[in-house]
C-alpha positions in Angstrom: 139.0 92.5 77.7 138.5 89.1 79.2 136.1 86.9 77.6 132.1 87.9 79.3 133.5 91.2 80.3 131.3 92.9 77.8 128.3 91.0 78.3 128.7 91.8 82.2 129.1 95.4 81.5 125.8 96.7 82.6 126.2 94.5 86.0 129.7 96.0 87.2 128.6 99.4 86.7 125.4 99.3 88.0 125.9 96.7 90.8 124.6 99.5 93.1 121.1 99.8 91.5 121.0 95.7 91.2 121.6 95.4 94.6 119.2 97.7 95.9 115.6 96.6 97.4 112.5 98.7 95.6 109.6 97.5 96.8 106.7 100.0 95.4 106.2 102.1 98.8 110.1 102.4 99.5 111.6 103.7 96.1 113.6 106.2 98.3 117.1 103.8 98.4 116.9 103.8 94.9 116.1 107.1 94.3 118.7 108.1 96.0 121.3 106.4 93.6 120.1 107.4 90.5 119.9 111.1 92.3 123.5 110.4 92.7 124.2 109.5 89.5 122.4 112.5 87.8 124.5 114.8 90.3 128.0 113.3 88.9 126.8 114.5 85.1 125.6 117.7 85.8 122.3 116.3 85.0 119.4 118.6 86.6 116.9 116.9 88.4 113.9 117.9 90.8 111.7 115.5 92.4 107.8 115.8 94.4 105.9 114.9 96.4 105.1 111.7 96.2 108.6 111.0 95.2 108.4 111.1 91.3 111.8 111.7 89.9 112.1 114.2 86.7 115.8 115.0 85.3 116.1 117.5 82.6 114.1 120.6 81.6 110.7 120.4 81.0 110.6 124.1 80.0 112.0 123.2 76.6 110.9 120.7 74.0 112.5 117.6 74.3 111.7 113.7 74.1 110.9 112.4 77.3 112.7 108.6 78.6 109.8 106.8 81.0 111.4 104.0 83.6 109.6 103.0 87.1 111.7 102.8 90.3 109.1 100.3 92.0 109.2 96.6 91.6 106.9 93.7 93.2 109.7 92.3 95.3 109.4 92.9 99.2 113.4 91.9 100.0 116.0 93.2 98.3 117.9 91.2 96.0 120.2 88.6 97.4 121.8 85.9 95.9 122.6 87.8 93.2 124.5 86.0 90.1 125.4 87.0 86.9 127.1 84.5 84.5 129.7 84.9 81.0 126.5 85.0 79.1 125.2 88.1 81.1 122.3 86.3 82.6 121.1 87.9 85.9 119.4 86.7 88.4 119.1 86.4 92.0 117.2 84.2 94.4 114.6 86.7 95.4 113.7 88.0 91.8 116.2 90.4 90.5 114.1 93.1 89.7 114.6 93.8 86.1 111.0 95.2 86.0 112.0 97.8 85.9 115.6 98.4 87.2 116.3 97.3 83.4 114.6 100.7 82.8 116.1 102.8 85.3 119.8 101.3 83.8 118.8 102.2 80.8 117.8 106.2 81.2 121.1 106.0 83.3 123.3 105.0 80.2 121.3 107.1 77.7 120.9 111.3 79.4 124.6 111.9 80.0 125.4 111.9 76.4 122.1 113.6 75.2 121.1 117.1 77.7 118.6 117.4 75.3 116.7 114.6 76.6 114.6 114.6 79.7 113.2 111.2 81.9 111.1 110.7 84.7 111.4 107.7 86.5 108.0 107.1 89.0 107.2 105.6 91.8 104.7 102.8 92.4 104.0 102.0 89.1 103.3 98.6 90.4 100.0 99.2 92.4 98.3 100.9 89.8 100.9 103.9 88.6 100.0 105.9 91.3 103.4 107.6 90.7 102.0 108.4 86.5 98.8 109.7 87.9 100.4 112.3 89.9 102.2 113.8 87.0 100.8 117.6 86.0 99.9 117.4 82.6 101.0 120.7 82.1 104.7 119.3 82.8 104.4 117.6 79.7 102.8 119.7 76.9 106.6 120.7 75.5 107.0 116.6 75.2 108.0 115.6 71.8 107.3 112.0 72.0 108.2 109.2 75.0 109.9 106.3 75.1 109.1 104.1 77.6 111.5 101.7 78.7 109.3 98.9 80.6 108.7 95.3 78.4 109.7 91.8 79.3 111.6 90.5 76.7 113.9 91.2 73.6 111.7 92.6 70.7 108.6 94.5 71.3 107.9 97.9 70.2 104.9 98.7 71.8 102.3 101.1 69.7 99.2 100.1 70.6 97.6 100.1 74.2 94.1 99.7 73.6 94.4 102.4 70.4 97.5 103.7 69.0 99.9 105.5 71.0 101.9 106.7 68.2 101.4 108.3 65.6 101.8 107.4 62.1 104.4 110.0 61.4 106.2 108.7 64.2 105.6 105.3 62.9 107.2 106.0 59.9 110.3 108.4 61.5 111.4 104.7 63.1 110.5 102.4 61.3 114.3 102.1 59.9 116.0 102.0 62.9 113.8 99.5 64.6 114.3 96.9 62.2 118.0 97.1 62.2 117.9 96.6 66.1 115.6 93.9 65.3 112.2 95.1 67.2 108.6 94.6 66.2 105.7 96.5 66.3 103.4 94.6 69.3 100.4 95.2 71.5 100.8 96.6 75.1 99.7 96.4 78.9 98.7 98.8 81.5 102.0 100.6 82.7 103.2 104.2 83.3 102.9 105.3 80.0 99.2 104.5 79.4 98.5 106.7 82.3 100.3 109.4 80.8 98.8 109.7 77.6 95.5 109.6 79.1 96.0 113.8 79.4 98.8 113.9 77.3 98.2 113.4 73.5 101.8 112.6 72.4 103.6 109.8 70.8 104.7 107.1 72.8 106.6 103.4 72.3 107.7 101.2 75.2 110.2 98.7 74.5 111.7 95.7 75.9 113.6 95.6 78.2 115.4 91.8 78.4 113.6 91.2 81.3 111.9 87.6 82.0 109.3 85.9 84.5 108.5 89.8 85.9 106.6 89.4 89.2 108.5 86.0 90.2 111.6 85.2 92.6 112.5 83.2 88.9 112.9 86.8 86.9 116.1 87.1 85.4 117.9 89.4 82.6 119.3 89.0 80.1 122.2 92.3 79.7 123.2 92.1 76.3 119.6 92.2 75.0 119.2 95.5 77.5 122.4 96.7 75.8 120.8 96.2 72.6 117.6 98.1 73.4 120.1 101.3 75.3 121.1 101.5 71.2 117.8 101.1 69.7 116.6 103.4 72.2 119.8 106.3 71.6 119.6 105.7 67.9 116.2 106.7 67.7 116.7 109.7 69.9 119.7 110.8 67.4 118.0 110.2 64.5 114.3 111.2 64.8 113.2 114.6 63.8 112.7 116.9 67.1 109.3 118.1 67.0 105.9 116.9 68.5 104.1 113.7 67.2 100.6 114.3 68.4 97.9 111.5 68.7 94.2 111.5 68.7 93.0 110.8 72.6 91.9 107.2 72.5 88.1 106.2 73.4 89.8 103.5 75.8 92.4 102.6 78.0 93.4 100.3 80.9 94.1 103.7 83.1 90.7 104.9 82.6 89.4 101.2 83.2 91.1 101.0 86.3 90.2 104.3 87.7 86.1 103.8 87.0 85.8 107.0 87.9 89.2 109.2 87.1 92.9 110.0 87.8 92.6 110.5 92.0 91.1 107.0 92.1 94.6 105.8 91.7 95.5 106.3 95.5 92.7 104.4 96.7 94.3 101.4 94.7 95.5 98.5 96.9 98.8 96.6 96.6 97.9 93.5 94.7 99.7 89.9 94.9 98.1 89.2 91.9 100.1 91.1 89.3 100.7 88.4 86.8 97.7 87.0 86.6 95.6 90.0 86.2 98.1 91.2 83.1 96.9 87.5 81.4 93.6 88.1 82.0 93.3 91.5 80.9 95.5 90.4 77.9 93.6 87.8 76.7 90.4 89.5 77.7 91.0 92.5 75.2 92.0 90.6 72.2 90.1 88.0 72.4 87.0 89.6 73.7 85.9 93.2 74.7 86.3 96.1 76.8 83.8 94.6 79.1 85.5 91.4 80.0 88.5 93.5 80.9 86.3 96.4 83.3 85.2 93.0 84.8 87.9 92.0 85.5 89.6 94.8 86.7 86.7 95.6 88.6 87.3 92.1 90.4 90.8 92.6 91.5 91.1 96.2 92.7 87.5 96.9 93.7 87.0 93.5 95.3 84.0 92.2 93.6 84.7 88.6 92.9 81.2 88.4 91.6 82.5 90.3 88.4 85.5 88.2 88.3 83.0 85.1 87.8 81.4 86.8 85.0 84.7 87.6 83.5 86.0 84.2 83.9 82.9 82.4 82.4 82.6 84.8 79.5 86.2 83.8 78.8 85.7 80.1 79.2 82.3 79.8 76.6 
């Protein structure tokens, strides 16, 4: 094998889903491939209606893999470059958020039937595609693993309360040290929505992703190929059997939605992505709840009046 080969492993045989333009709204293109894929493995998939993509059989216990198919990019990918270190990128943002996700589920169901996904739409614009999911889909879930974090080492347990349990704390705690993960704090995404109705133990990890939400993003592939192991050793190793969590008091879903689950569709596309994930970050561990409602409040419900408060409290 020539020398980079390896490390551009993940490129060559998913230049198809690289390539591809997913802007949240037009998920269909890419849909389309990974429906492709699934098809080629025998894998069984349905989808509905508001184009939420769910491989396996929920009729049986199993673990459940989380990616979206959205990302903040308007224009497809072009430019796209990808060097003997396995760094990609391309002019226009590559969109690793969360194609690294979507390359990763790809990798991991063919060898494990036993295993089902669902890979959402429009997680970008408030998880609109998360809110739509039946909660009774899920009761059979065992846990999730969400595969949706910038960067190379997080093991997200805690969105605003634990999202896993200590049982399921312990059941992989082993394995993620030897893939070299730690246990971190998380941000709104799919997965927060999700256990909102569903009270099941969930982790989302990085991705080796960088700069989400900028034409700069780039990945890194042999940190994703890192995580596809961490992720496939947990789901060969771990005890199959539910991890159930209390409901937590909080979360940024609930936040967002003010007043519950169909408030999600009423939810504008925001340019303003990044900057609201620092704010609510530093808002929540530095601050309170509050802080964070206001500022929510400020971007998606247009009341720039809260957003002052927010920013002063933050700046005293």
């Amino acid at each position: 094998m020539r020398k980079g080969t390896r490390k551009k492993r993940l490129y060559n045989k998913y230049m198809d889903i690289w390539q591809v333009g997913n802007a949240s709204g037009h998920t269909a293109p890419i849909r389309a491939l990974i429906e492709r894929r699934l098809k080629a493995h025998g894998i069984p998939y349905t989808t509905d209606t508001i184009g939420n993509l769910y491989a396996g059989d929920f009729t049986k216990p199993a673990p459940c893999l989380v990616a979206h198919m959205d990302s903040v990019h308007k224009e497809p990918p072009r430019g796209i470059t990808c060097n003997k270190k396995g760094i990609l990128r391309a002019r226009t943002g590559i969109g690793g958020d969360d194609k690294c996700g979507i390359v990763a589920l790809l990798e991991l169901l063919p060898a494990r039937p036993d295993v089902n996904a669902i890979f959402t739409v429009d997680e970008e614009t408030g998880a609109q595609g998360a809110g739509a999911i039946p909660p009774e889909l899920l009761e059979r879930t065992q846990y999730f693993i969400e595969i949706d974090r910038r960067g190379n080492s997080d093991l997200i347990i805690d969105i605003c309360g634990l999202i896993a349990s200590d049982e399921f704390i312990t059941a992989i705690d082993k394995t993620r040290e030897r893939y070299g993960f730690e246990y971190e704090y998380g941000m709104f995404t799919d997965i927060d929505v999700i256990l909102d109705e569903v009270h099941t133990s969930a982790i989302n990890l990085s991705a080796g992703y960088y700069e989400p939400h900028t034409a700069g993003e780039y990945v890194k592939l042999p940190e994703l190929e890192n995580t596809i192991d961490l992720a496939g050793a947990i789901l060969d190793t771990v005890e199959r059997k539910k991890y159930p969590i209390e409901p937590r008091s909080y979360s940024y879903a609930n936040t967002w939605r003010g007043q519950g689950r169909d408030r999600a569709l009423d939810f504008p596309p925001t340019d303003y992505a990044e900057e609201l994930e620092l704010l609510q970050q530093e808002a929540l561990y530095k601050y309170s709840a509050e802080v964070v409602e206001l500022i929510t409040e400020a971007y998606y419900l247009g009341q720039e009046s809260a957003q002052v408060r927010a920013l002063d409290y933050i700046e005293e």
